[in-house]
N, C-alpha and C positions, 0 to 999 in steps of 0.2 A: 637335563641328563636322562641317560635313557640308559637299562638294567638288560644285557645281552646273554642270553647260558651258552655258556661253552658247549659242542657238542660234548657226549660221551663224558662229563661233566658237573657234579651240582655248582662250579664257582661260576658267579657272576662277573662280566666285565663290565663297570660303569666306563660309557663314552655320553662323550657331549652331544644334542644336537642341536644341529640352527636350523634355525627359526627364519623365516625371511620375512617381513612382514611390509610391505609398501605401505603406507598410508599417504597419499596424494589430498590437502585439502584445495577445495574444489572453491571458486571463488566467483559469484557471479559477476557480471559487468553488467551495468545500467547504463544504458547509451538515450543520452537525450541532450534538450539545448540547457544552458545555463538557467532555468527558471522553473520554477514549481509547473505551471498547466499540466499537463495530462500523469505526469510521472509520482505528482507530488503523494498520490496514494501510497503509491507501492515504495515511496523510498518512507514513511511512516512505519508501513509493514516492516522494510527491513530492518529499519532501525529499533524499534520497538521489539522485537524478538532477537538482536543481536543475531543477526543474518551475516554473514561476511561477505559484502560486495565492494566493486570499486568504480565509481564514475566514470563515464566518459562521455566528453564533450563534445557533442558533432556538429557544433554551431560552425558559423562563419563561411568560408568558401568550399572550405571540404566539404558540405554536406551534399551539394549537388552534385559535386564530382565523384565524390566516394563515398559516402553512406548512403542515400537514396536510393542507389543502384542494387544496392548489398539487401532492402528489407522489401517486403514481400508484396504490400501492399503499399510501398515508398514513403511509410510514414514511422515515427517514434512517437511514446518509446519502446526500444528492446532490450529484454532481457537475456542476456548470453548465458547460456546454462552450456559449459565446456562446446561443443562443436552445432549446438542448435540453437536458431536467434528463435526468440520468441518472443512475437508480437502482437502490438492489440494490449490496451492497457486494463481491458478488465481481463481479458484470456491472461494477463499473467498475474495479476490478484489472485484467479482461483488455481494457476500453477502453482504458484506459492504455499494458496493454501491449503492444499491438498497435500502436498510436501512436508508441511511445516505445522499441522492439523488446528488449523485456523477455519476450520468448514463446518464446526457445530458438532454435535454430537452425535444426533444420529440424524437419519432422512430428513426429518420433523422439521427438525432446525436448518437442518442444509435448505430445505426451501424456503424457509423463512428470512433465512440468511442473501439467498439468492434477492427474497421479493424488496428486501428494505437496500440492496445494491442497486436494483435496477432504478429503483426510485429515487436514489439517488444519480444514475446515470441519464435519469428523465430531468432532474432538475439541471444536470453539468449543461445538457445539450440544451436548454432555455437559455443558460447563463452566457455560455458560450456566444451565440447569438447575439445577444445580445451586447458582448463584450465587441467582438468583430464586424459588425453587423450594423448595430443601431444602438449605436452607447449614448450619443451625444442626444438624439431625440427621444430614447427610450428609456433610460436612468431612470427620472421620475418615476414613470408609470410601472417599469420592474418594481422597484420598491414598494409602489405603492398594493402591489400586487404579489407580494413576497410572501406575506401571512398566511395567505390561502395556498402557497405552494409548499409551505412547513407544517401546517395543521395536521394533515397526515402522517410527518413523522412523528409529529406530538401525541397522538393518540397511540398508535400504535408502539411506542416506547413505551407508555403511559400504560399499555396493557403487558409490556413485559417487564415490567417494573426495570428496565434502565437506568432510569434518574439515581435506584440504589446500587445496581451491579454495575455499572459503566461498562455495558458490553449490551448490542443491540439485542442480541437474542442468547437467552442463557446465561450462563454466568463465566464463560468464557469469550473471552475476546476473539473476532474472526473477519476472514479479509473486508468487511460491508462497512465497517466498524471505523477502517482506515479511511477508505472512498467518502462515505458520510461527512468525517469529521475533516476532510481535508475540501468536502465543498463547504462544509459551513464555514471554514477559517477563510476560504475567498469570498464568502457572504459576508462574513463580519467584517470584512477588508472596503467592500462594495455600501455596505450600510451597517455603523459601528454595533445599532439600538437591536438589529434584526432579529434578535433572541428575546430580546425585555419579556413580550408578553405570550413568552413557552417556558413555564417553570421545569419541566420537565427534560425541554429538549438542552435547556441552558446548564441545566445541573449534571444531564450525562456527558455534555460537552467540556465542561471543566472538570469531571472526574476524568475524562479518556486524556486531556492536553495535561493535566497531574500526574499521567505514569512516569515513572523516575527517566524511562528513557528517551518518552517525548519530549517533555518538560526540557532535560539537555537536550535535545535538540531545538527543540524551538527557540533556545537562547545561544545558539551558536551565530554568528556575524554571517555564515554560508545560507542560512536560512531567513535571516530577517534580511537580509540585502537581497534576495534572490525574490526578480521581480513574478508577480502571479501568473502576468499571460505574456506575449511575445510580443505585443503591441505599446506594451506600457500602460494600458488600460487597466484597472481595475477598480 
């Protein structure tokens, strides 16, 4: 209601107004194949902060007739943010987190946040590799060589006390946090024991899969069926 003076007048006339208000909620779309590999980070991100997105499948024949064509570097996954695809699976980790304030708290951490991502992004492209590559002759000797490529996240955790805040850097949780724990869930998938001897990396690992809303997810039938790479390897 809104209070009008008459000219030439002290009476007031009360009139209504309106109000127009749009609110459009805005919903992203996650376009990938049916299986964890490269996406599996950022649908943790989503899920774990109650993001509102909705799947889409681009497996099967479609994807070389019709999705390939559409992403930019002809690969997933993409992130549909209203009229812009955005792609490259760590460039939308840090859309995300930037959006979503998932990037630490100040510079300090923001790089910090960056260094234990990329190291994590140095271990996907070993694992990778090895998944596509050389599973069948190289399995053994990945594992056996697995320790020395966790060690560093062991210390390093280990100096931001981790194993108590379940957040790599800080005490808030941030996009690295997701990427991390979604390679180590294909490591444990790849070799059960791979944590036994990281007290540290093992304890931030079961505090991050304990948050109320990974934990549901990680016990939904979409996620325990849903194979790790596109091979069937893991």
């Amino acid at each position: 209601l809104a209070a009008v003076a008459l000219r030439g007048s002290p009476t007031f006339l009360i009139q209504p107004v309106r109000t127009f208000c749009l609110l459009t909620a805005m919903v992203y779309q996650l376009i990938y194949f049916p299986l964890r590999g490269r996406a599996g980070s950022v649908r943790l991100l989503l899920k774990d902060n109650e993001i509102n997105f909705e799947e889409v499948n681009c497996g099967g024949e479609s994807w070389r007739s019709h999705w390939k064509p559409q992403m930019q570097f002809g690969q997933v996954p993409c992130l549909k943010d209203g009229d812009q695809n955005i792609v490259q699976s760590n460039s939308i980790l840090r859309y995300l987190a930037r959006k979503h304030d998932l990037y630490g708290a100040n510079d300090l951490e923001a790089v910090q946040i960056d260094m234990i991502n990329d190291g994590a992004e140095d271990l996907r492209v070993k694992y990778i590799i090895l998944i596509y590559k050389n599973y069948e002759d190289g399995k053994e000797e990945y594992i056996s060589q697995l320790p020395a490529q966790l060690q560093p996240f062991e210390n390093l955790l280990s100096k931001n006390g981790a194993d108590k805040s379940g957040c790599c850097v800080g005490n808030k949780i941030s996009f690295a946090d997701y990427n991390l724990i979604d390679m180590l869930d294909a490591h444990l998938v790849l070799s059960p024991k791979a944590l036994d001897d990281f007290p540290v990396l093992s304890a931030y690992y079961k505090k991050i899969i304990s948050r109320p809303r990974i934990a549901e997810y990680h016990a939904t039938s979409a996620f325990k069926n849903s194979p790790v790479n596109a091979n069937g390897k893991q």
